[in-house]
C-alpha positions in Angstrom: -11.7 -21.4 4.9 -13.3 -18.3 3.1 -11.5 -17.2 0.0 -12.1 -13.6 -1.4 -10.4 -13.7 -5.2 -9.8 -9.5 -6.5 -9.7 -8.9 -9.8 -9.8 -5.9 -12.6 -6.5 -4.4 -11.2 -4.4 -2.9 -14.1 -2.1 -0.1 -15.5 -4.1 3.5 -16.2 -3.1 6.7 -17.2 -3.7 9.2 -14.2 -7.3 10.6 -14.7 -8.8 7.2 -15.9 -11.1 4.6 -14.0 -10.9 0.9 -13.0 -13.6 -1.2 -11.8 -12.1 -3.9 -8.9 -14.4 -7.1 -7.9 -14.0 -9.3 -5.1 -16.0 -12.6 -5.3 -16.7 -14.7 -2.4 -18.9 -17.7 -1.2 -22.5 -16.7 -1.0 -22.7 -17.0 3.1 -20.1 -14.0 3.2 -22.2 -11.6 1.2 -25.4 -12.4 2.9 -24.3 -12.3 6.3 -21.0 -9.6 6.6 -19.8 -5.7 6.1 -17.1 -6.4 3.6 -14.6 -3.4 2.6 -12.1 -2.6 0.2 -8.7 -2.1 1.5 -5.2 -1.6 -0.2 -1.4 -1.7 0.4 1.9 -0.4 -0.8 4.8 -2.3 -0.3 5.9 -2.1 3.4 2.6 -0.4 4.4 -0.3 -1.9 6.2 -3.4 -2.6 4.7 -5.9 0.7 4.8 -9.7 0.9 4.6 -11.3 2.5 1.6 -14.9 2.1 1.9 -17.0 -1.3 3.6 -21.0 -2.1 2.5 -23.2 -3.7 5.1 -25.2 -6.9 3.8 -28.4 -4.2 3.3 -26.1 -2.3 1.0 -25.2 0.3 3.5 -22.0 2.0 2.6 -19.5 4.3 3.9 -16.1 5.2 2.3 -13.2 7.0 3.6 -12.9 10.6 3.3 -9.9 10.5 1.5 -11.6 8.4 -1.8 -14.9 9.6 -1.1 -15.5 11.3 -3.8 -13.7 9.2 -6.6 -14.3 5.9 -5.4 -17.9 3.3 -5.0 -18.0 0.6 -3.2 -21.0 -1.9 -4.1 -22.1 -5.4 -3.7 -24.5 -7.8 -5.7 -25.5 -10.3 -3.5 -27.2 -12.5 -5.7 -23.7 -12.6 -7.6 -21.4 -12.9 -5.0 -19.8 -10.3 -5.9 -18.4 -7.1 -4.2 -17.0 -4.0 -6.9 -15.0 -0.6 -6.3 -15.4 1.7 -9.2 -12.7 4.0 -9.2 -12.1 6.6 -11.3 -9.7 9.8 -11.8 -7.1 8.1 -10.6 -4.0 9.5 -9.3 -0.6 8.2 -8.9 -0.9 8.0 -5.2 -3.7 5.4 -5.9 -1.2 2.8 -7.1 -1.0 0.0 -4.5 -2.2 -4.0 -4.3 -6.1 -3.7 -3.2 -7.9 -6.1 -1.1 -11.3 -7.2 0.0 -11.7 -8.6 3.4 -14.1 -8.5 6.1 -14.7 -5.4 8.3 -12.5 -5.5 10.7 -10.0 -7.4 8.8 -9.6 -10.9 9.6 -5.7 -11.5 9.4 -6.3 -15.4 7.8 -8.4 -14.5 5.2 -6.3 -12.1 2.9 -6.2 -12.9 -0.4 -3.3 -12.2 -3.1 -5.0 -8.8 -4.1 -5.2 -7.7 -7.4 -2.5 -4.6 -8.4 -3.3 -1.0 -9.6 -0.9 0.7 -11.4 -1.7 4.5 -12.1 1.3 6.1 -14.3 1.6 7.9 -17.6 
């Protein structure tokens, strides 16, 4: 059963920057297009951004220029830099496959942007 474990969620003033990760067995980030999602309570989970395993990446309009999806796969690890952060950005964000497999959500890590 894959895992994926997010972390660097926290509380920011609006206008400042996070950086998420999402580490995973080695296998995943070899051979899978991972993405970023995120959800607000009662809302489904939405796509960000996803990078192929060649490091191809593609983000949603509405993040594309404040958000960067990367992945090191030597360590693992998949990151989201995000910055100027708005108060609409506050949800629970996720890394999953791409598309989403339902089994292997993890507990998210929460962003909190509010002065």
């Amino acid at each position: 059963q894959v895992t994926f474990v997010e972390s660097g969620g926290d509380l920011v003033q609006p206008g400042g920057s996070l950086r998420l990760s999402c580490t995973a067995s080695q296998m995943i980030f070899e051979s899978f297009t991972l993405g970023w999602y995120r959800a607000t309570p009662g809302a489904q989970h939405t796509l960000l951004a996803h990078v192929t395993p060649l490091g191809l990446t593609s983000h949603r309009e509405f993040v594309r220029d404040r958000f960067t999806i990367s992945r090191d796969n030597a360590k693992n690890t998949m990151y989201l830099q995000m910055r100027d952060l708005r108060p609409d950005d506050t949800a629970i964000y996720y890394c999953n496959y791409v598309p989403a497999r339902t089994e292997t959500w993890g507990r998210g890590t929460q962003v909190n942007v509010s002065s």
